[in-house]
C-alpha positions as CSV (number, residue, x, y, z in Angstrom):
1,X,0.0,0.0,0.0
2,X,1.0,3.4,-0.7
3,X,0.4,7.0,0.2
4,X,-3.3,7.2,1.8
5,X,-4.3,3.8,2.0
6,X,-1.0,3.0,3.9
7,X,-2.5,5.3,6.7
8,X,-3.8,4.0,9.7
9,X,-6.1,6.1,12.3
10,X,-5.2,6.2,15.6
11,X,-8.2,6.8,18.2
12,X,-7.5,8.3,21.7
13,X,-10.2,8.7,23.9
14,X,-9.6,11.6,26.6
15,X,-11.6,12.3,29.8
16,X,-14.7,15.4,29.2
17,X,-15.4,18.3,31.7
18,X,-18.8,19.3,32.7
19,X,-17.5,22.6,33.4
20,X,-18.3,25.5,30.6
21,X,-15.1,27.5,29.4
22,X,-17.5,30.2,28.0
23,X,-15.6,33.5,29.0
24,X,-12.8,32.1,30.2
25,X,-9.1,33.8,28.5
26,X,-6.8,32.5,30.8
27,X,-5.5,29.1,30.4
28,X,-4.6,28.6,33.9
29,X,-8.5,29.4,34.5
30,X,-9.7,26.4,32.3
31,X,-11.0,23.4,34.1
32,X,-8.1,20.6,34.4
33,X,-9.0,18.3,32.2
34,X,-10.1,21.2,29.1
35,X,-6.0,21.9,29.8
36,X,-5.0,18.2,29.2
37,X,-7.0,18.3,26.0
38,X,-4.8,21.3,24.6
39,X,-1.7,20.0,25.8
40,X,-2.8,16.9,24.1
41,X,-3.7,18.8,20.9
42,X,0.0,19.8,20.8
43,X,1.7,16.9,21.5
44,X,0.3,14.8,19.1
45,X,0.4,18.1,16.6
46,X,4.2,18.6,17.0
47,X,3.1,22.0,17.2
48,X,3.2,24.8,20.3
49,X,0.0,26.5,20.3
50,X,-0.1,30.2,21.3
51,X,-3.4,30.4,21.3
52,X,-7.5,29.1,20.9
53,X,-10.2,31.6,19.6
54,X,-13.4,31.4,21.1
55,X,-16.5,32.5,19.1
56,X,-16.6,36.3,20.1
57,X,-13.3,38.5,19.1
58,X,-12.4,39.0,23.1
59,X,-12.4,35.4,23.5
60,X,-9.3,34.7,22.7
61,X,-7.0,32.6,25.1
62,X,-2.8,32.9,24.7
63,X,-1.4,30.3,26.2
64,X,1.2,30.5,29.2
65,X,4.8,31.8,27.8
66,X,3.4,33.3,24.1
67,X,2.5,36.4,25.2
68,X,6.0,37.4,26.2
69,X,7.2,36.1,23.2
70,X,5.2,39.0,21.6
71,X,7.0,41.6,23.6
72,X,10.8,40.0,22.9
C-alpha cells in the first residue's frame, strides 16, 4: 500500500469536563482536564499553540509563555 491507503487512524479517547469554558481567556483558568485536552492537541500536533479563539473576538485565550514572546 501506498500514500493514503498506507495510513492507519489512531483513536485516543480523553476524559470530558462538565465545566463551561464560555468566558474564560486564561489558560490557567480552564478546568483541568479542558488543559489536558490542549496540551494533548499539541503533542500529538508537534506544534506549540499560542493560542485558541473562542467564538466572540475577546475570547481569545494565549497560552502561558506566548505572550512574552510577543514583547521580545
Amino acid at each position: 500500500m501506498r500514500g493514503f491507503e498506507a495510513i492507519q487512524p489512531v483513536y485516543t479517547t480523553l476524559k470530558g469536563w462538565n465545566a463551561s469554558t464560555e468566558g474564560i481567556t486564561e489558560f490557567d483558568k480552564l478546568p483541568k482536564l479542558a488543559q489536558d485536552y490542549l496540551r494533548f492537541v499539541e503533542r500529538e500536533s508537534g506544534r506549540r499553540s499560542d493560542g485558541f479563539d473562542g467564538p466572540e473576538r475577546d475570547q481569545t485565550m494565549l497560552l502561558p509563555g506566548f505572550d512574552a514572546e510577543l514583547k521580545a
